[in-house]
C-alpha positions in Angstrom: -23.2 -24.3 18.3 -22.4 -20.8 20.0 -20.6 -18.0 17.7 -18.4 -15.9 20.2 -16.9 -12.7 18.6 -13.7 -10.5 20.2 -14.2 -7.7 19.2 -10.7 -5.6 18.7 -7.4 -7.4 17.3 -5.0 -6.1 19.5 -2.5 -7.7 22.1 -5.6 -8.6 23.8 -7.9 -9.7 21.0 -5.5 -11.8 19.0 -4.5 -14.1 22.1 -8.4 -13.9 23.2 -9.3 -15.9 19.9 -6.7 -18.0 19.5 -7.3 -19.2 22.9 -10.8 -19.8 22.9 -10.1 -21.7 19.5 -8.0 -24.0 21.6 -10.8 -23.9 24.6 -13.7 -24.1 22.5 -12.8 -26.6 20.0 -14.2 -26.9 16.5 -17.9 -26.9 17.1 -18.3 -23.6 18.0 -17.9 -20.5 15.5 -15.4 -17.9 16.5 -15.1 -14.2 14.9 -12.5 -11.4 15.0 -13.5 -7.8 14.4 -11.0 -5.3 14.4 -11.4 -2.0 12.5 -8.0 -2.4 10.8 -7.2 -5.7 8.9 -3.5 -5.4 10.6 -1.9 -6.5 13.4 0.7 -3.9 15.1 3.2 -4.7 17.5 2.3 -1.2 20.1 5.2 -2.1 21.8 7.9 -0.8 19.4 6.3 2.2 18.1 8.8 3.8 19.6 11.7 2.3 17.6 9.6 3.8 14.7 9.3 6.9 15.7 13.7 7.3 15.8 13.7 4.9 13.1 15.3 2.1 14.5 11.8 -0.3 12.8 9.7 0.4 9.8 6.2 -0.8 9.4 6.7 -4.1 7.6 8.7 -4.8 11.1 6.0 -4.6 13.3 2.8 -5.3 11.3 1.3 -8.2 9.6 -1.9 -8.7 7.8 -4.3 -10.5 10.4 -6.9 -12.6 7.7 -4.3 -15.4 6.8 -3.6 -15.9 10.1 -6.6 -16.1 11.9 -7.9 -18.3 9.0 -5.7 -21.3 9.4 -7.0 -21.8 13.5 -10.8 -21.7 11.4 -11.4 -18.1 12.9 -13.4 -15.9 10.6 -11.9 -12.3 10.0 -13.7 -9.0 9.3 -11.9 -5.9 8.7 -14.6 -3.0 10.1 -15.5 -0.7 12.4 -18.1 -1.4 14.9 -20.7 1.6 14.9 -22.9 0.2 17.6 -24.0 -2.8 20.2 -26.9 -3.9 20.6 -27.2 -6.2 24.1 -31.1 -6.5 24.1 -30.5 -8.6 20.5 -27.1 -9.9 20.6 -26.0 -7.9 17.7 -23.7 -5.5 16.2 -23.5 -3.2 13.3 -20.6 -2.3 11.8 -19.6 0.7 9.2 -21.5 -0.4 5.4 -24.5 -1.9 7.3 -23.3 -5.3 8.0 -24.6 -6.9 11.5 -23.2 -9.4 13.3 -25.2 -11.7 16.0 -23.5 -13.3 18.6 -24.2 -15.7 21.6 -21.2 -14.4 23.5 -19.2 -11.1 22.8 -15.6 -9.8 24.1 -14.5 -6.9 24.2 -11.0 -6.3 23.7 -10.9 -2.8 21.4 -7.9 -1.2 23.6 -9.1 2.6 24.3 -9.7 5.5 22.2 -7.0 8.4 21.9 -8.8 11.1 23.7 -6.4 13.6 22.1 -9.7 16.6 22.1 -9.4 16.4 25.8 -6.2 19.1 25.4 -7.1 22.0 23.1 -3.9 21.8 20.6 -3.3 18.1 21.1 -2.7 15.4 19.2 -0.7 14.7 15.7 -3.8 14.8 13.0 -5.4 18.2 14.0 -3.2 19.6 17.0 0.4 20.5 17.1 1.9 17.4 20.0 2.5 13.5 18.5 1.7 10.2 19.7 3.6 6.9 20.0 -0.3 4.8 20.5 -0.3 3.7 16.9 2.0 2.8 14.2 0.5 5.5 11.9 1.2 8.1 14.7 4.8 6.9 15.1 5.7 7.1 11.4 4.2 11.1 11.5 6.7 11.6 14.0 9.5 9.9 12.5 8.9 12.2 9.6 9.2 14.9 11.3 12.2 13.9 14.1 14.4 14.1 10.7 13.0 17.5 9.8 14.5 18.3 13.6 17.5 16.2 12.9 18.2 18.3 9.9 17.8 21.6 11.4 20.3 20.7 14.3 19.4 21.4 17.4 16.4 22.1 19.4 13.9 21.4 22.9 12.3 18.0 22.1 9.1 17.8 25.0 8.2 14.2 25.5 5.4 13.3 28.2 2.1 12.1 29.2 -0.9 14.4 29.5 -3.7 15.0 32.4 -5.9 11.6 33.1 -3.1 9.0 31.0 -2.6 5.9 32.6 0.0 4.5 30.3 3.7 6.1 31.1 6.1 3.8 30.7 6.1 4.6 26.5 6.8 8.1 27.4 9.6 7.0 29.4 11.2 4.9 26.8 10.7 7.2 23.8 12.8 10.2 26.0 15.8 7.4 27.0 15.5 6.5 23.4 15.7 9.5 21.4 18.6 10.5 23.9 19.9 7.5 22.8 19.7 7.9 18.7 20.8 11.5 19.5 23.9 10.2 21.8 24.8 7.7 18.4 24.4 10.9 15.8 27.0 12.4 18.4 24.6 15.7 18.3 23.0 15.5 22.0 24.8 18.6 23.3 22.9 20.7 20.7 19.3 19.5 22.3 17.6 20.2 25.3 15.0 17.6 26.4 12.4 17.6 29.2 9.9 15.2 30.6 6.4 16.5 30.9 4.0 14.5 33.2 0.7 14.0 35.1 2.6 11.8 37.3 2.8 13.3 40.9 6.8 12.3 40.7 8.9 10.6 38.4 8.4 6.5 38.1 4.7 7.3 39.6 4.2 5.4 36.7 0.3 5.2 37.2 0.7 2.6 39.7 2.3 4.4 42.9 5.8 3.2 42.2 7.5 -0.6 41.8 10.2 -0.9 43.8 12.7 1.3 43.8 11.0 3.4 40.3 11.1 6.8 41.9 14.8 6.8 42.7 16.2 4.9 39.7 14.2 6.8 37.1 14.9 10.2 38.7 18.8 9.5 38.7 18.3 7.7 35.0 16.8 11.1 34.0 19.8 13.2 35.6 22.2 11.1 34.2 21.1 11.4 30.3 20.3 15.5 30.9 16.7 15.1 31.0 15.0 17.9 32.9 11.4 17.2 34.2 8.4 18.4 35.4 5.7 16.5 37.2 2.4 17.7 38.9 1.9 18.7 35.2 -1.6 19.4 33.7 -1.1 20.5 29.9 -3.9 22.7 29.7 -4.0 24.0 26.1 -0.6 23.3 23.1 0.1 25.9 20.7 2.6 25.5 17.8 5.6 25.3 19.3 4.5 25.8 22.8 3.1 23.6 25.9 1.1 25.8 28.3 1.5 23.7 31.5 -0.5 23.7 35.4 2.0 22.7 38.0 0.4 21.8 40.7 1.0 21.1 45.1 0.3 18.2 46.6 -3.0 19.4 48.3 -3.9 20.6 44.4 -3.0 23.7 45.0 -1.6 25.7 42.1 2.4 25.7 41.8 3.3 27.5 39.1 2.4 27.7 35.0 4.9 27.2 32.6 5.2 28.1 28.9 7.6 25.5 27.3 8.1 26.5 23.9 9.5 23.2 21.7 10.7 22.3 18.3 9.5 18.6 18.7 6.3 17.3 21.4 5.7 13.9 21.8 2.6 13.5 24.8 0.6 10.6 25.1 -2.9 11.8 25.2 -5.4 10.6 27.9 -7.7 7.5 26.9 -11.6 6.9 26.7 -13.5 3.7 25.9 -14.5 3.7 22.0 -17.8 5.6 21.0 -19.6 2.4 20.0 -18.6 0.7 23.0 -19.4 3.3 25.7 -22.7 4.1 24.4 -24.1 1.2 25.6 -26.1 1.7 28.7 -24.7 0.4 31.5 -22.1 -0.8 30.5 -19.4 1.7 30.7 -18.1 4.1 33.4 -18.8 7.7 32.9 -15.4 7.8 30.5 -16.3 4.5 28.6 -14.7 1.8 29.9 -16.1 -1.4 30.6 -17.1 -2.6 33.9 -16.2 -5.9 34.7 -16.5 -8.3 37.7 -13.5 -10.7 39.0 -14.6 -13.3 36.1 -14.1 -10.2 33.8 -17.8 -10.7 32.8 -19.9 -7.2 32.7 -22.7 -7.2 35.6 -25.4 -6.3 33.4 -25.0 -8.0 30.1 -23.6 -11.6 31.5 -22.7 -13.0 27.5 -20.1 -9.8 27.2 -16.9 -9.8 28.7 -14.0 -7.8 28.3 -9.8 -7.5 28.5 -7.3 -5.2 27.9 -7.0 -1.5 28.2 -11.1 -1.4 27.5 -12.2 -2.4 31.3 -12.5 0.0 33.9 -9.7 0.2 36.7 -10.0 2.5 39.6 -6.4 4.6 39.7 -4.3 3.4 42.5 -4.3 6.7 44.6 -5.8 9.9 43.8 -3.2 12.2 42.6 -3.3 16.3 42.5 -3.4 16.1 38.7 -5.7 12.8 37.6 -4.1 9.9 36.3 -5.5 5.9 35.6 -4.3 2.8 35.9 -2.3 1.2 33.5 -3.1 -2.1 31.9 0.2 -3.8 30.8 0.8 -6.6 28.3 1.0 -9.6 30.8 -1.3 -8.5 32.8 -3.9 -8.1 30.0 -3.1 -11.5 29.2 -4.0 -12.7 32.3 -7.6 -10.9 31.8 -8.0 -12.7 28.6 -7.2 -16.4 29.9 -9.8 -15.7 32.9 -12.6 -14.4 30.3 -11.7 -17.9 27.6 -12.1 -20.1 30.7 -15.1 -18.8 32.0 -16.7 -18.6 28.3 -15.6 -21.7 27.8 -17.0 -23.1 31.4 -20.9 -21.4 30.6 -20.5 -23.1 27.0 -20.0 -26.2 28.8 -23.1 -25.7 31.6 -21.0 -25.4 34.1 -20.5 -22.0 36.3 -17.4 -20.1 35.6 -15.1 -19.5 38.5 -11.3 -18.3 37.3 -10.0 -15.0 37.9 -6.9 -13.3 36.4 -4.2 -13.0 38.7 -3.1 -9.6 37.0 0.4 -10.1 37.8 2.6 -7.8 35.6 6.1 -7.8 33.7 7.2 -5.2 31.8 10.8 -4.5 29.6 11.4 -0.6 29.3 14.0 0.3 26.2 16.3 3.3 27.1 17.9 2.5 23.5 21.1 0.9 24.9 20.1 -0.5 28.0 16.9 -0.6 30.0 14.8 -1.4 32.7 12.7 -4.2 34.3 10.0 -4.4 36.7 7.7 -7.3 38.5 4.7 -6.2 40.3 2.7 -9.2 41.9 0.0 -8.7 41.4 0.1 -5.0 39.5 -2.2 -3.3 41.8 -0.8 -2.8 45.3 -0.7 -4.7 48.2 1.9 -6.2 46.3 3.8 -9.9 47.1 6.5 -8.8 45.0 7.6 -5.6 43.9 11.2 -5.0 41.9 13.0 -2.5 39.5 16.3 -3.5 38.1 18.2 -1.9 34.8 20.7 -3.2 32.9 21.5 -4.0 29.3 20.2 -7.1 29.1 16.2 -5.3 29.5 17.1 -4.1 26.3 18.1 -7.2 24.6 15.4 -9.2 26.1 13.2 -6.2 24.8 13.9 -7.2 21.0 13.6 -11.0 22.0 10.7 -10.2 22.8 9.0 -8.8 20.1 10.3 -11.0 17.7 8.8 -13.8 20.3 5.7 -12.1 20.4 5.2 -11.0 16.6 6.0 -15.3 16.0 3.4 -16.3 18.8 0.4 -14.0 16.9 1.0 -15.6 13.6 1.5 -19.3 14.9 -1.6 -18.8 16.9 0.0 -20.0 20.2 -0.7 -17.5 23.1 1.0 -19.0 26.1 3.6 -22.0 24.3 4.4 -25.1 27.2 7.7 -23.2 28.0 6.8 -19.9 28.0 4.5 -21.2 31.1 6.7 -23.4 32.9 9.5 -20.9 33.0 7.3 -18.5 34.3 5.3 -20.8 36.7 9.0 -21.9 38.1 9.2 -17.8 38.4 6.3 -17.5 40.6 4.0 -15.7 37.6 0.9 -17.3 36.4 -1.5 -16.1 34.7 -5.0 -17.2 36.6 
């Protein structure tokens, strides 16, 4: 019997053991460790943060859940990995051996990157976790209560995740536009991107030009090329730079409300491991999503390192979406499950990519296949229904984690008759 352990419990991990529950069978021991005993839904953090959702809406305790697929559960932080004896240590002293090890721990807020940032010990919040999201929901109603302001929403040097930052602006414009108070608030986008619906991935579709005419029409200035450089209360000292990287200009935005998602890293525990990791922690993987040095760890999810599409004149990565990650995660189950088996793995991820952006009261869609260009398909539409299938689908999603189903028969066969699979 072989005890494989995923290591993480987010949209990654939670799929990654379910799956190899179903792959594996019964005769092999499966754990979970994630350093919270939750499960949070990322994707509506931003509903939080106006709030349009509470906690109980997008959380749920992870043990009972787990349990009933016979997966074992340990709430802890992992403090180190040890390759050279298959073992872990987590916070108290506790160790955990395993035969085979996934990592799936999503990436660490690298908020110290930007003097002044972040929403514990800087003066800029986050969307990246519930926790965050409720902080600034606290303090949007101290904003809403004075009356009027400049609300900054953004993405900072070396993110690779924009499409939050995009929703959270459309959305607060939104919940202002309902509270009928949106004339007595200026808002402006702040980003790494090198233009607008950049996106980390040089453009879908038509991204650029919808986005930019989205922005325009809801009043939202912007300013891309952007490399925060240092936050003060009430203030975002800002780089702008040309395309040959040349300096543009520096701005001083002063603001009543900043909400910048922060740059990520690979977790301490993970990205000490020697050769592992890239120099900024993330895990290197080859096409079975296997690490070259330690063949019994593989990894998913916002955790593996991804070259950036392009070099841009301020530095920006590659973002890992929720499909996409899924694909990762059915590659890595198969090829565990092929080695468990004695036979070589061979299945790769085809890292196609779907994504529903909010804007509050509509929204919009793209395909990318697969995410990383040369693409076979690439579109961008809007419309209201993004933002109803949006709710669908966390609802769908929140149901799949507790039944323990990752990819149900129809959810496949609709997308398969789409074109979309996910090795």
């Amino acid at each position: 019997m072989a005890h494989v352990v995923v290591l993480g419990a987010g949209t990654g991990g939670m799929p990654a053991a379910y799956e190899l529950r179903d792959a594996l069978g019964s005769e092999h021991e499966i754990t979970v460790i994630n350093e919270r005993d939750y499960f949070q839904f990322v994707p509506s953090n931003p509903w939080v943060a106006v709030g349009w959702r509470n906690r109980a809406d997008i959380t749920f305790d992870i043990a009972p859940y787990l349990e009933r697929k016979n997966i074992k559960f340990i709430a802890g932080r992992c403090e180190k990995i040890d390759p050279s004896t298959n073992q872990l240590e987590l916070a108290g002293g506790q160790t955990v051996k395993y035969d085979y090890l996934m990592i799936t721990t999503g990436p660490k807020l690298f908020f110290e990157e930007v003097t002044g940032a972040g929403p514990q010990t800087g003066n800029t919040h986050s969307i990246c976790t519930v926790d965050h999201a409720e902080a600034l929901w606290q303090d949007y109603q101290k904003l809403l209560e004075k009356g009027s302001g400049h609300i900054v929403i953004g993405a900072m040097p070396f993110a690779s995740c924009f499409g939050p930052a995009y929703e959270f602006a459309f959305i607060v414009d939104c919940d202002l536009r309902k509270r009928k108070i949106r004339h007595k608030f200026k808002m402006t986008y702040v980003s790494s991107e090198p233009y607008i619906g950049h996106l980390g991935l040089g453009g879908v579709g038509d991204s650029k030009g919808m986005l930019e005419h989205e922005l325009r029409n809801h009043h939202i200035d912007w300013i891309v090329n952007a490399k925060t450089v240092n936050v003060e209360a009430g203030k975002l000292h800002v780089e702008g730079y040309n395309e040959d990287k040349s300096l543009k200009k520096t701005h001083e935005i002063a603001f009543d409300l900043a909400m910048m998602l922060p740059a990520f890293k690979g977790v301490d525990a993970v990205a000490a491991v020697p050769n592992l990791c890239n120099p900024r922690g993330f895990v290197f993987v080859d096409e079975l999503h296997r690490n070259p040095t330690y063949k019994n760890i593989y990894s998913a999810g916002v955790c593996i390192a991804i070259p950036p599409v392009e070099a841009t004149p301020v530095p920006t990565g590659a973002p890992k979406t929720g499909y996409m990650i899924e694909s990762m995660v059915t590659s890595a189950v198969h090829n565990i499950a092929d080695e468990l088996a004695g036979k070589q793995p061979h299945t790769t991820g085809t890292w196609n990519t779907i994504c529903l952006a909010d804007f509050g009261d509509t929204g919009a869609a793209f395909v990318a296949l697969p995410q990383l260009p040369p693409r076979n398909v690439a579109w961008f539409k809007k419309g209201k229904w993004v933002h109803l299938a949006k709710i669908a689908f966390e609802k769908y999603f929140i149901r799949k984690m507790k039944k323990g189903s990752s990819e149900p028969f129809y959810e496949k066969s609709i997308l398969k008759m789409m074109g979309i699979t996910r090795i």
